[in-house]
C-alpha positions as CSV (number, residue, x, y, z in Angstrom):
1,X,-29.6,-12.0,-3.9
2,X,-29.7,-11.2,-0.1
3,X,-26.8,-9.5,0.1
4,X,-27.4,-6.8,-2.5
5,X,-30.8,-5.9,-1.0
6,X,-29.4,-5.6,2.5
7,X,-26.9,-3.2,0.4
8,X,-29.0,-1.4,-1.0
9,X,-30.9,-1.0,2.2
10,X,-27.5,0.4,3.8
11,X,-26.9,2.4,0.8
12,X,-30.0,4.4,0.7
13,X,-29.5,7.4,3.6
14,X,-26.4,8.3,2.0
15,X,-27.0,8.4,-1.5
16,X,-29.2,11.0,-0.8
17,X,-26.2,12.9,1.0
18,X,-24.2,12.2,-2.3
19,X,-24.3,14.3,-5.9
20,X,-26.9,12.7,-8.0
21,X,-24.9,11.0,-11.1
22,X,-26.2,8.7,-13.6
23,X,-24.3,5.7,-14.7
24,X,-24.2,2.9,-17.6
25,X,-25.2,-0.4,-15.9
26,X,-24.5,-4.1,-17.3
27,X,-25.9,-7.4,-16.7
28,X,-23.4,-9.9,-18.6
29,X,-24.3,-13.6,-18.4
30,X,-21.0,-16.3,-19.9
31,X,-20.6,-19.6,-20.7
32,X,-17.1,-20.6,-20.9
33,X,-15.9,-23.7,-22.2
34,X,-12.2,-24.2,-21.5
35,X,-9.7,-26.7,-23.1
36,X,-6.9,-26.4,-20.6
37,X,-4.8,-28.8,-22.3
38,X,-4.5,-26.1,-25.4
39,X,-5.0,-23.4,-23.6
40,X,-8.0,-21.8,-25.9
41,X,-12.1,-21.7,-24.7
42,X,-14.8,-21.0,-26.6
43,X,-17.7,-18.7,-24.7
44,X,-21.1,-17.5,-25.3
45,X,-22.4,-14.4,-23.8
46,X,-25.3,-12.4,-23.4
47,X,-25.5,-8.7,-22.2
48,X,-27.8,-6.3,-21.5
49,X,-26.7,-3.0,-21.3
50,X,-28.4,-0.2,-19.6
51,X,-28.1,3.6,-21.2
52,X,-29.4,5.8,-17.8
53,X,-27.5,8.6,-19.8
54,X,-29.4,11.7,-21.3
55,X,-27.9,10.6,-24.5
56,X,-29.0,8.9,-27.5
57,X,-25.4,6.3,-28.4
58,X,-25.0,5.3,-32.0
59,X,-22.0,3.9,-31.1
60,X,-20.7,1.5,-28.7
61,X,-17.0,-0.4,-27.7
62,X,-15.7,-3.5,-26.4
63,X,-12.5,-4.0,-25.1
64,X,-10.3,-7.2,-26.0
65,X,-7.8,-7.1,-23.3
66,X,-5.9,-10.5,-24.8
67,X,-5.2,-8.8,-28.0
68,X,-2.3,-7.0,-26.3
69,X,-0.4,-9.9,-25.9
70,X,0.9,-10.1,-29.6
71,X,4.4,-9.1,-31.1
72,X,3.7,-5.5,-32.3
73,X,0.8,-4.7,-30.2
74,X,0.9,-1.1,-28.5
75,X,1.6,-2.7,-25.3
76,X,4.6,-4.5,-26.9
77,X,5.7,-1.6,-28.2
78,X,5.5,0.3,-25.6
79,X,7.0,-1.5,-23.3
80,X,9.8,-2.0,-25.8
81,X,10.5,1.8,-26.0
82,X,10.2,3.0,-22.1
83,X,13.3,3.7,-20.6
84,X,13.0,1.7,-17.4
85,X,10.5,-0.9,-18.8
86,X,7.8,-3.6,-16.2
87,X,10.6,-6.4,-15.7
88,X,7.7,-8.5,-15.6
89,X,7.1,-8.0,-19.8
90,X,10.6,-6.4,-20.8
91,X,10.5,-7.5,-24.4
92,X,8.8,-10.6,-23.9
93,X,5.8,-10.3,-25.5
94,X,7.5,-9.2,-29.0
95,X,8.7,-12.9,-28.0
96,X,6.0,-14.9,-28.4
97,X,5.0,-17.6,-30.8
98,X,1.8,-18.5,-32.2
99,X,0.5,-21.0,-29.6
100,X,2.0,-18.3,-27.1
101,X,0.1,-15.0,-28.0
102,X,-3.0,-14.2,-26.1
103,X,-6.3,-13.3,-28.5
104,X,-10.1,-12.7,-28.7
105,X,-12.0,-13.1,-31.5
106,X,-15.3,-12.1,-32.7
107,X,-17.3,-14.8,-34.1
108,X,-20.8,-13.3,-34.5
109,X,-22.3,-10.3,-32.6
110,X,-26.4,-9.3,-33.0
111,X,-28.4,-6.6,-31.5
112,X,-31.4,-7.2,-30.1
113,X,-31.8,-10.2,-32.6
114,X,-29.8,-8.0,-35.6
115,X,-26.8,-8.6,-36.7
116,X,-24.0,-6.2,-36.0
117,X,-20.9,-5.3,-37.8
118,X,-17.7,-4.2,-36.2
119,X,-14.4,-3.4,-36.7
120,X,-11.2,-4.2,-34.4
121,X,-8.4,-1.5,-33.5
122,X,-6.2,-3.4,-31.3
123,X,-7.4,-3.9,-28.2
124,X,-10.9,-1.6,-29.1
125,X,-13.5,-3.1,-30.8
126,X,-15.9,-0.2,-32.6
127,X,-19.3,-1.3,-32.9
128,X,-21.8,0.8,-35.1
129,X,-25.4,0.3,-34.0
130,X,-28.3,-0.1,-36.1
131,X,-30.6,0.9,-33.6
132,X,-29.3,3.8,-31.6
133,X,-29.4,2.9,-28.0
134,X,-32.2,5.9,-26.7
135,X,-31.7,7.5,-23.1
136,X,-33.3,5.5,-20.6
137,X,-33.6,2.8,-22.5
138,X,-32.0,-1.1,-22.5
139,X,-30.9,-3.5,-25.3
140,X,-29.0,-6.9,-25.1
141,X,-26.2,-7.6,-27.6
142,X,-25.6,-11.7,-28.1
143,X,-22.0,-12.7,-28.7
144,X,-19.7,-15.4,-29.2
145,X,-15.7,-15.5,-29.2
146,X,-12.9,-17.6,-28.8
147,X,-9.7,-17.0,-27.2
148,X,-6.7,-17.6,-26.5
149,X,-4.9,-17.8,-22.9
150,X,-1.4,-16.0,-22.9
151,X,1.7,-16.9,-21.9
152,X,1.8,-15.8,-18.4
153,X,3.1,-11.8,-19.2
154,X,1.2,-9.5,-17.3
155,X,-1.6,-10.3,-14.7
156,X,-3.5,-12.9,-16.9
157,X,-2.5,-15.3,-18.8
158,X,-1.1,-18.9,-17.7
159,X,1.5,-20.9,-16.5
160,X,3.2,-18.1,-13.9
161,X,6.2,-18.1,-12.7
162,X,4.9,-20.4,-9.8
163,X,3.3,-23.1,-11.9
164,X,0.1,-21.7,-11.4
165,X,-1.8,-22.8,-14.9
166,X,-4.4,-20.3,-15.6
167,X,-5.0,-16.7,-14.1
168,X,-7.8,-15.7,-15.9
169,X,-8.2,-11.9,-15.5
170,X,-9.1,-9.1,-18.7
171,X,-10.3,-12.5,-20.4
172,X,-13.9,-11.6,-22.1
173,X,-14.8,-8.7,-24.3
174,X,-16.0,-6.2,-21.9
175,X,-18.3,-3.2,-22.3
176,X,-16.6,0.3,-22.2
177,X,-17.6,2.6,-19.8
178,X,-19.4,5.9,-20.9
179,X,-19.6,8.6,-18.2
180,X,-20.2,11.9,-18.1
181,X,-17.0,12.6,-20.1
182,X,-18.3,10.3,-22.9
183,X,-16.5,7.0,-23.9
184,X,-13.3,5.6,-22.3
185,X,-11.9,3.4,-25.0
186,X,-8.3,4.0,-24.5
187,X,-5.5,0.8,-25.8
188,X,-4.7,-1.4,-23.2
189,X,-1.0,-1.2,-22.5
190,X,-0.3,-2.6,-19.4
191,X,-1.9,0.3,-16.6
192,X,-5.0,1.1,-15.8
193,X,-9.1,-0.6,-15.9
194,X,-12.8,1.3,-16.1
195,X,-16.1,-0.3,-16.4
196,X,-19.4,0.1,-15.7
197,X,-20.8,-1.9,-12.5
198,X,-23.3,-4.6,-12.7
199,X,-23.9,-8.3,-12.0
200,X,-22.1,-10.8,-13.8
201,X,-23.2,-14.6,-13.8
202,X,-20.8,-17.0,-15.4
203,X,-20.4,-20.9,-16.3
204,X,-16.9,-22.1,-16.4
205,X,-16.5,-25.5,-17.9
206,X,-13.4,-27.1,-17.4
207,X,-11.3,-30.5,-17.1
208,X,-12.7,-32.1,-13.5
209,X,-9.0,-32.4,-12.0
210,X,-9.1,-28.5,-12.2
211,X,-10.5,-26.4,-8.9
212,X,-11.3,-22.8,-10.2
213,X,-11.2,-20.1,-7.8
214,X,-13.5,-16.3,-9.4
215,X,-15.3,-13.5,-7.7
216,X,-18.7,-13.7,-6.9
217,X,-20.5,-16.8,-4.9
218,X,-20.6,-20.8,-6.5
219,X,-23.7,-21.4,-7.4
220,X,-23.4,-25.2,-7.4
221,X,-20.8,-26.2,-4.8
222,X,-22.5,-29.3,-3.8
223,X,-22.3,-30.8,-7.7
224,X,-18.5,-29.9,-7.6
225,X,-17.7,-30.9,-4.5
226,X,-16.8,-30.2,-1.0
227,X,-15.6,-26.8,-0.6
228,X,-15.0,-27.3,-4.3
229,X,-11.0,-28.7,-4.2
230,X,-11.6,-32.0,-3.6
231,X,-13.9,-32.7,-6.6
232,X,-15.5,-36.1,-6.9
233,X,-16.7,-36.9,-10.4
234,X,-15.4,-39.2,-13.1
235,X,-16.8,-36.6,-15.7
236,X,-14.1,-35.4,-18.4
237,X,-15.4,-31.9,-17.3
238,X,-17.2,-29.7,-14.6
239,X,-18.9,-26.5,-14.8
240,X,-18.7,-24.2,-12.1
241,X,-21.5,-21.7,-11.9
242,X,-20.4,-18.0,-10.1
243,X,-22.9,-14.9,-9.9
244,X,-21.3,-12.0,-8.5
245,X,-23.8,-8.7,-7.9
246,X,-22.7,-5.0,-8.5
247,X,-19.1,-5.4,-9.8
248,X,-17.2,-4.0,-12.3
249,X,-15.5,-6.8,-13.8
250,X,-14.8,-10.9,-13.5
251,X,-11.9,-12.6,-12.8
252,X,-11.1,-16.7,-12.3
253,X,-7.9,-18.6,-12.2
254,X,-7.9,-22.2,-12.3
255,X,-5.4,-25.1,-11.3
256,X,-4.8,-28.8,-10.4
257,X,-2.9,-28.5,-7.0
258,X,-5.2,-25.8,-5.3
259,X,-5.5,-26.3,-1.3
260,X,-8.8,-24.1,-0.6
261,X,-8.9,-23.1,2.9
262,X,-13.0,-21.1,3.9
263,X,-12.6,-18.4,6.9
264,X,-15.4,-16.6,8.8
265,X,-14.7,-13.4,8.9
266,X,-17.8,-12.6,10.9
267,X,-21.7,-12.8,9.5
268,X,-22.3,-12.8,6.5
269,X,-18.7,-12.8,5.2
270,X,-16.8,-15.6,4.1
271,X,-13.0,-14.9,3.1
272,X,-11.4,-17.8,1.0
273,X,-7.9,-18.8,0.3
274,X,-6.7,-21.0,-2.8
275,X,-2.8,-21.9,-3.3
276,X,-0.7,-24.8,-3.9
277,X,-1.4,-27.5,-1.0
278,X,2.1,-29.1,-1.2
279,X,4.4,-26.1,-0.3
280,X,2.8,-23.5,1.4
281,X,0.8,-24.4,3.7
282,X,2.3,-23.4,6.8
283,X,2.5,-19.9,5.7
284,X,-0.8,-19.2,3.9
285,X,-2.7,-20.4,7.2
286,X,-0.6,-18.3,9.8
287,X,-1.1,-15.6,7.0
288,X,-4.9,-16.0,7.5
289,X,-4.7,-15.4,10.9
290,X,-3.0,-11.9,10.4
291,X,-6.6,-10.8,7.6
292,X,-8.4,-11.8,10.4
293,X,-7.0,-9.4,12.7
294,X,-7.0,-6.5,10.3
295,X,-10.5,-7.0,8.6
296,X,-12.0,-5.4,12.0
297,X,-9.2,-2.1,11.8
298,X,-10.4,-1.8,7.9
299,X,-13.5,-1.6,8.8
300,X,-13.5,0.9,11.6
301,X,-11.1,2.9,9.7
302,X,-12.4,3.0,5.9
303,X,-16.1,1.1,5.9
304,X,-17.8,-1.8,5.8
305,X,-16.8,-4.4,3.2
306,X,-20.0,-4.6,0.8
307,X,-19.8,-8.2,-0.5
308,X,-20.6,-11.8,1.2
309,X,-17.2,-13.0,0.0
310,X,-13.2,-12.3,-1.0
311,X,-11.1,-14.9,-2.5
312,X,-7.3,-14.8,-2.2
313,X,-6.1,-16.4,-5.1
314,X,-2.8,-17.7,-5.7
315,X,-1.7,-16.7,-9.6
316,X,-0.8,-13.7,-11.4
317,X,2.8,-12.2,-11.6
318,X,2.7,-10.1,-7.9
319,X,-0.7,-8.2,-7.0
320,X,-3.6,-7.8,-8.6
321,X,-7.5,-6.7,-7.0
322,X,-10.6,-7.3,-8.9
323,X,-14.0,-7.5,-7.1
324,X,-14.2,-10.0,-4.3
325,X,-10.7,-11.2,-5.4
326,X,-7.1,-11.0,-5.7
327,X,-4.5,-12.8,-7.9
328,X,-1.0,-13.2,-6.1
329,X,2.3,-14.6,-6.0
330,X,2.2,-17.3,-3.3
331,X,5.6,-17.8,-2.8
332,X,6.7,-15.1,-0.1
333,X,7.8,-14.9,3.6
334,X,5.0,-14.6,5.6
335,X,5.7,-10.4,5.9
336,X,5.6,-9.6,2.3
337,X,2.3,-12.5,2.2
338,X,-0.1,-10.3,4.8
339,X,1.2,-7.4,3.2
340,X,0.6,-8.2,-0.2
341,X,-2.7,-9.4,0.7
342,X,-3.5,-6.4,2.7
343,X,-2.7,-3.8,0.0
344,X,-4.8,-6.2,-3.3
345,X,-7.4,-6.4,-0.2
346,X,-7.8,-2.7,0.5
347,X,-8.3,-2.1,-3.3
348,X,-12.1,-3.5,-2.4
349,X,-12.5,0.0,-1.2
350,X,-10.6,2.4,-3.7
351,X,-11.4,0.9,-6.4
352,X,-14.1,-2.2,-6.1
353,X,-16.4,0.0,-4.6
354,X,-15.5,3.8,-5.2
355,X,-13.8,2.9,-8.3
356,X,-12.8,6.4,-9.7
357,X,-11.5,6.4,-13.2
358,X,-7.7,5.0,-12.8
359,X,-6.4,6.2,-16.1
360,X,-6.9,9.8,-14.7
361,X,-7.4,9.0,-11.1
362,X,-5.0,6.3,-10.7
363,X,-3.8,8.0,-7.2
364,X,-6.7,7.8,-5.9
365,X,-7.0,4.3,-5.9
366,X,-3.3,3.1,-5.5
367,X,-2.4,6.0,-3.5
368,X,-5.2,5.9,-0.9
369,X,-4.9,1.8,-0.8
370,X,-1.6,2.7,-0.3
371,X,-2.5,5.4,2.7
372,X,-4.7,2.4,4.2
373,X,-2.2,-0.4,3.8
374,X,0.6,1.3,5.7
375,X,-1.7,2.0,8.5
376,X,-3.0,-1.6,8.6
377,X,0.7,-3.0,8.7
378,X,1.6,-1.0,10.9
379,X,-1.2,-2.2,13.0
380,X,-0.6,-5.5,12.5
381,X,3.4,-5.7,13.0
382,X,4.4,-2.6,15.0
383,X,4.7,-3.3,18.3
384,X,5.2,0.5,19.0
385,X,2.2,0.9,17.3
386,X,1.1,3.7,15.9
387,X,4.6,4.6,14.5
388,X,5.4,8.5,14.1
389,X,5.2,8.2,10.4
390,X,3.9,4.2,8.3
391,X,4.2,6.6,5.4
392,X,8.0,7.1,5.7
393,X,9.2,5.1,2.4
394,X,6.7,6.3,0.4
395,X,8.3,10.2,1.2
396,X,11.2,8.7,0.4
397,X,10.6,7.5,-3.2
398,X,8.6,10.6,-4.3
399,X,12.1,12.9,-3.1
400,X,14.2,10.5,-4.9
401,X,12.1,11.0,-7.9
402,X,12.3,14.4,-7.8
403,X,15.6,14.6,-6.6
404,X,16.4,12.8,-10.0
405,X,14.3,15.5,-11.8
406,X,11.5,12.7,-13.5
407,X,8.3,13.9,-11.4
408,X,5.6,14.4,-13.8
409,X,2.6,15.6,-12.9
410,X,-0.4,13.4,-11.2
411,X,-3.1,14.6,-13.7
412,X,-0.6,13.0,-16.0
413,X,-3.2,10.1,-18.1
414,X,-1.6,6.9,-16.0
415,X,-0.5,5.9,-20.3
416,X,1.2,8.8,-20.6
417,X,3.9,9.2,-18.3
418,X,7.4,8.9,-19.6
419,X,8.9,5.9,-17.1
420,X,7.0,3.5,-14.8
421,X,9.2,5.4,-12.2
422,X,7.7,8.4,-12.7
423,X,3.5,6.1,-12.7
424,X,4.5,4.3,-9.9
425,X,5.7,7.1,-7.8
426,X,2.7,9.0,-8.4
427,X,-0.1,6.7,-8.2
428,X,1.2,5.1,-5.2
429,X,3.7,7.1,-3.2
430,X,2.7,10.5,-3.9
431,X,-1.2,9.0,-4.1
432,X,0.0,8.0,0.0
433,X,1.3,10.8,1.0
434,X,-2.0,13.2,-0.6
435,X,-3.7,11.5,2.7
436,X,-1.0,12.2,4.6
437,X,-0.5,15.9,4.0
438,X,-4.3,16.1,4.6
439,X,-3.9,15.4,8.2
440,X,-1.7,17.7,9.0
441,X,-3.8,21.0,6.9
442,X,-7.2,19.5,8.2
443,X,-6.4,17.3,11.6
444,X,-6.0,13.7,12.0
445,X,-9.4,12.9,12.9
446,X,-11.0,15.2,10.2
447,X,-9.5,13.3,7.4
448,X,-9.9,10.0,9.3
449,X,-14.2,11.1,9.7
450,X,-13.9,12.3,6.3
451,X,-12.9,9.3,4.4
452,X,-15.7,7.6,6.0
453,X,-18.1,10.0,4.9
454,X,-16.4,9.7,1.2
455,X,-16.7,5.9,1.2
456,X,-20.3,6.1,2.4
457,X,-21.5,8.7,0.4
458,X,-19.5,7.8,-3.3
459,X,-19.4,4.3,-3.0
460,X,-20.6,2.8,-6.6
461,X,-20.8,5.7,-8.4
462,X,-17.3,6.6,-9.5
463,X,-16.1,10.0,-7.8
464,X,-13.7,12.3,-9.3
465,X,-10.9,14.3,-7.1
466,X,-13.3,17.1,-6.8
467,X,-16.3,14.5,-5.0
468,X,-13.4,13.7,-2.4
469,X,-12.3,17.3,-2.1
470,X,-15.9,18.8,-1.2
471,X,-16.3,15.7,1.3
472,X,-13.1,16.9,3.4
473,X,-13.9,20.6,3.0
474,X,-17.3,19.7,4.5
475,X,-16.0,17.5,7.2
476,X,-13.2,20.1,8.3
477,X,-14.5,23.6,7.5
478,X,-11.5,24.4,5.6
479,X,-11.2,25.2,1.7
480,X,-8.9,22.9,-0.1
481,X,-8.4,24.2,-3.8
482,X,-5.0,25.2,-3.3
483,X,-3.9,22.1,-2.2
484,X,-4.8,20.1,-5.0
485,X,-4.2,22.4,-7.1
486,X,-0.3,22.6,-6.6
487,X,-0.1,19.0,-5.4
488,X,-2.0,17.4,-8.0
489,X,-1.5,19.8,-10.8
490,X,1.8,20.6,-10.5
491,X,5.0,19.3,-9.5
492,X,6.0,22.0,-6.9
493,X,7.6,20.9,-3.8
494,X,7.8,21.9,-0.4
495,X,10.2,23.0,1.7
496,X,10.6,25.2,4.9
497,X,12.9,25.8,6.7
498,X,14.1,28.1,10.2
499,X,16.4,30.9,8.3
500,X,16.5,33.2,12.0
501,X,16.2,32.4,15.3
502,X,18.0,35.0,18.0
503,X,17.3,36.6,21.2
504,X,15.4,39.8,21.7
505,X,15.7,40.6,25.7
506,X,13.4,38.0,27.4
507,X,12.0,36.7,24.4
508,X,12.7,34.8,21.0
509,X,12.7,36.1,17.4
510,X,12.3,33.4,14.9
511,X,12.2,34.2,11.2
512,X,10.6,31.1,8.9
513,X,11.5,30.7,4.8
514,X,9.2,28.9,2.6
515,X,11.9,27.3,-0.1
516,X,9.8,25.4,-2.1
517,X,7.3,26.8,-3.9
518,X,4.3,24.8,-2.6
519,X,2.8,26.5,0.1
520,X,1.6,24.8,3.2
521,X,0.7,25.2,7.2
522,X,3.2,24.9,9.5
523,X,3.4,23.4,13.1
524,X,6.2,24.9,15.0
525,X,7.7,22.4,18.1
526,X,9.5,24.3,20.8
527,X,11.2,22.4,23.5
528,X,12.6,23.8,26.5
529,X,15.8,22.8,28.1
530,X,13.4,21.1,31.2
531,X,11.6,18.3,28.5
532,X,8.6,20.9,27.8
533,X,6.8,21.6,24.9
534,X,5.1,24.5,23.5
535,X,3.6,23.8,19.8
536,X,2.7,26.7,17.7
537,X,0.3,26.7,14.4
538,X,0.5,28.9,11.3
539,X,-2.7,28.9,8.7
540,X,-2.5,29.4,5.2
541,X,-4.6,32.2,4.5
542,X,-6.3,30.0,1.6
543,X,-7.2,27.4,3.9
544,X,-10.2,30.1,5.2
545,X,-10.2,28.3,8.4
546,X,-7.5,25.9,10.9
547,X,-7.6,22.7,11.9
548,X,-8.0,21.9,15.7
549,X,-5.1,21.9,17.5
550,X,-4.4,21.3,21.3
551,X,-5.5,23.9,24.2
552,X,-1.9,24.2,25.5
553,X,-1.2,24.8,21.6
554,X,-1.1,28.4,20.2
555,X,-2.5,29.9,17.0
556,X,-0.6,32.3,15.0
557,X,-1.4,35.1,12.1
558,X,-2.0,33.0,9.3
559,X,0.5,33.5,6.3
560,X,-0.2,34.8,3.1
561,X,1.5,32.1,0.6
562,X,3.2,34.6,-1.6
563,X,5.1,36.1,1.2
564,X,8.2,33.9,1.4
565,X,9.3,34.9,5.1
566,X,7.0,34.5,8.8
567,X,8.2,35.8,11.6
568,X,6.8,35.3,15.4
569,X,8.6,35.8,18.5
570,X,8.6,33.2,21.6
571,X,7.5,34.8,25.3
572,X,10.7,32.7,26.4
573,X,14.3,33.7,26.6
574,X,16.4,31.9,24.1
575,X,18.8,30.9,26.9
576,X,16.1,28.3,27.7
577,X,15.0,26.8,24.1
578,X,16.9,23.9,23.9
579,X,15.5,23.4,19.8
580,X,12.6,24.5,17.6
581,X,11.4,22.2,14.8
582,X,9.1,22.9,11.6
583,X,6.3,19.4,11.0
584,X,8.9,17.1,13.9
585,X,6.0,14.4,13.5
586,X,7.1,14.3,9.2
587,X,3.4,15.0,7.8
588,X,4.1,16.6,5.1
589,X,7.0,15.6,2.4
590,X,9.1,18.3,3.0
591,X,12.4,18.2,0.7
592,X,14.9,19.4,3.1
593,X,14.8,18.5,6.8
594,X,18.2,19.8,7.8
595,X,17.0,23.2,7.6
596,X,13.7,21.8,9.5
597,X,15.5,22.0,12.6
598,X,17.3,24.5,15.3
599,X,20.3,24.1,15.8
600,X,21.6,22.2,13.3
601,X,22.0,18.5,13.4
602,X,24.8,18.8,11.4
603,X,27.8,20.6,11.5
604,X,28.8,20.9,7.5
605,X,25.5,22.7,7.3
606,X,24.6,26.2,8.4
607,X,21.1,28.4,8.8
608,X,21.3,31.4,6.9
609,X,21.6,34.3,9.4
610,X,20.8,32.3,12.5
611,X,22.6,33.1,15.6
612,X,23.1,30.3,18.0
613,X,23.4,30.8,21.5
């Protein structure tokens, strides 16, 4: 296709820039054949799997996503046994009857011709090679299955909450991804997705009074019909025929009411929107008008989108990316609408195109879509645009969360944590404010040139935390380690805080605590009793370097992180100061901003050892 040669065109000056890395590569061709009316299909499909690994596999895995939704599977059981359990499944899949459950089974599977044999654990289906797959080398495994569509429970299945029949996501058996790390085969229970990229081409048959929505680009739009929802035929069934180029997965949904609205975006990009035509319409066009506006501020801000098209799907059970589509709840106020679409939209970039590995990296994607997101709404909605800080509820939840003691730590497996309070928080708040932090140790436009470079240079090869890491340190000059390694590792906070401030003739003493036991920079606000400013900056001495701060702005001693006091003094009597402030602009998540602040802003509370004039 066009498009993926122009890509790889675009690609080719930076993948040079970017750590050589081999990866697994697929070519999956389907033929599905649906019976909506009971809910099972039949499908047929061919892949070719690509080993660029310097291993020789004996081995190879399949996910069966479906097979989760069964009383006593793992994510039953799990979900079951959490403490503050997904509302959205609560105990409803041990629920489910026969005709209910969702499955995938395995009806024959041949190598290269041969046939293979297999066993299933769960969701994980083992398959033992007769001929070892030898580095640098291809075969094609032949398969046919049947399934079975789930009660709507958690992102696929059907008949949501909205009357939405079929949301078709996690609904073939899907090559594992093996890495560098080796195989990723963990149980699906309810998080986190990993697969290799490649191109996918797919033929959905289905009752005609059906319109189907799926990544990728129709193939045969003029045998379907116009624009595809106003199908013409008096056959029993159509097939709609999708091909969708370097992606790492497939999704479709599928219903009888879709309206199915086609926007330019600008060349070469079409954005579509599919959702119920009787009762939404008003608010899914004025919605389209607001993607429009922020497509241009993604772009500028985080990289070009890679794909010719991006479908916004109505189905699901909330929000839900996968390649050049979304699945979402319909039925909003047109706020929560752009924002929803705006968040499953950024995702294109995390993780449709960089894609790190969510079960260990799940901040990286949800966090930094996050980051993204609340810039783009508050582009799109503030009119006092740019607000001091878009990232202000995300602070929020993490302090609540530690406040309540149930912070884990964000190399925590995204399986593994102990609540969803304790995931979500993580991945998405604490993912946000990663970003955040970063602009204030490296400046805002550092980080802002630096996650260009990291799109451009890691797009579609899966970085890591450390990829990102050496992209910043090369874009600002300054060493990171420390950062990451007490953010990410650990669950230290931060907190500083003004413990001295008193008058020394003409000048200023001011003594700074660090609290917590994260370390940090620190920008220091003074403000004069006449409206002026004077803006001092501390360095950790880890950071080997500062970020750029204004002329007018001064550049203190930097301080070593295991002293837990700083003191400077202020060439202005304290008779003039009318307050001095530690981060006044809230970059960094600081745990107690009372003692941020002289004097006080509240009376019950007092600095230790401060003298107020």
């Amino acid at each position: 296709m066009k498009y993926i040669k122009a890509l790889i065109i675009l690609l080719l000056p930076v993948m040079a820039t970017a750590q050589e890395r081999w990866q697994q590569r697929v070519e999956y061709k389907m033929e599905i054949d649906m019976n909506a009316e009971a809910n099972q299909f039949t499908g047929v499909q061919k892949l070719k799997y690509f080993n660029n690994s310097p291993d020789t596999l004996s081995r190879v895995y399949f996910h069966l996503y479906y097979n989760a939704f069964q009383p006593g599977s793992m994510m039953d059981v799990r979900s079951r046994t959490l403490p503050d359990p997904d509302r959205r499944v609560g105990d409803r899949i041990y629920k489910l009857k026969d005709d209910e459950i969702g499955y995938q089974k395995i009806q024959s599977l041949k190598q290269d011709g041969k046939k293979l044999s297999y066993t299933i654990d769960g969701t994980i289906m083992i398959v033992d090679l007769k001929k070892p797959i030898l580095p640098n080398s291809t075969t094609e495994f032949d398969m046919s299955f049947e399934a079975q569509v789930p009660l709507q429970v958690r992102r696929t299945g059907r008949d949501n909450s909205e009357g939405i029949r079929l949301s078709m996501a996690q609904w073939y058996p899907k090559m594992a991804e093996y890495d560098r790390s080796g195989w990723h085969t963990h149980p699906y229970i309810a998080r986190e997705f990993y697969a290799p990229w490649g191109d996918f081409d797919v033929k959905i048959s289905i009752d005609s009074a059906y319109t189907v929505a799926a990544t990728g680009l129709l193939q045969n739009a003029d045998q379907i019909g116009k624009g595809y929802s106003d199908a013409k035929s008096s056959a029993k069934k159509l097939t709609y025929h999708f091909k969708a180029e370097n992606v790492h997965d497939f999704v479709w949904a599928a219903d009888q009411d879709y309206a199915h609205d086609i926007v330019k975006m600008r060349d070469g990009l079409e954005f579509h929107y599919f959702y119920q035509k009787d009762t939404l319409v008003e608010t899914w066009k004025e919605m389209q008008t607001y993607i429009q506006k922020a497509l241009p501020f993604i772009e500028k801000n985080f990289g070009a989108y890679a794909y010719p098209t991006y479908s916004v799907i109505q189905g699901g059970d909330g929000g839900m990316e996968y390649p050049m589509a979304t699945l979402i709840t319909g039925h909003r106020k047109l706020g929560s609408l752009v924002g929803v679409t705006v968040h499953e939209m950024m995702h294109s970039w995390y993780q449709m195109m960089l894609a790190t590995n969510e079960s260990y990296y799940a901040w990286m994607d949800e966090g930094f879509t996050t980051y993204a997101s609340n810039l783009t709404e508050d582009y799109l909605f503030n009119p006092q645009y740019p607000a001091m800080n878009p990232h202000a509820a995300n602070m929020k939840g993490y302090q609540r969360l530690v406040e309540a003691g149930k912070e884990e730590p964000m190399t925590t497996h995204s399986d593994y944590f102990s609540t969803n309070w304790a995931y979500g928080t993580a991945a998405y708040s604490k993912g946000a404010i990663t970003l955040r932090q970063l602009e204030y140790i490296v400046g805002v436009d550092n980080l802002k040139a630096g996650l260009l470079s990291y799109y451009n240079q890691w797009r579609f090869k899966h970085p890591d935390m450390l990829d990102f890491q050496k992209v910043i340190e090369r874009q600002s000059g300054i060493e990171l380690d420390w950062y990451f390694d007490f953010w990410v590792n650990t669950t230290k906070t931060i907190d500083y805080g003004i413990s001295q401030v008193y008058a020394k003739g003409a000048k200023t003493f001011v003594q700074l605590e660090r609290v917590g036991e994260m370390p940090m920079p620190v920008d220091v606000r003074v403000t004069m009793k006449d409206g002026k400013e004077k803006w001092y900056h501390i360095s950790l001495g880890l950071m080997r370097g500062s970020k750029p701060i204004a002329k007018d702005a001064k550049q203190l001693t930097n301080w070593p992180w295991v002293y837990p006091y700083y003191s400077f003094e202020l060439d202005v009597p304290l008779s003039d100061i009318a307050s001095i402030a530690i981060d006044p602009e809230e970059f960094t998540a600081d745990m107690d901003r009372e003692n941020n602040v002289y004097p006080m802003q509240s009376s019950s509370l007092e600095l230790k050892g401060v003298i107020q004039e």
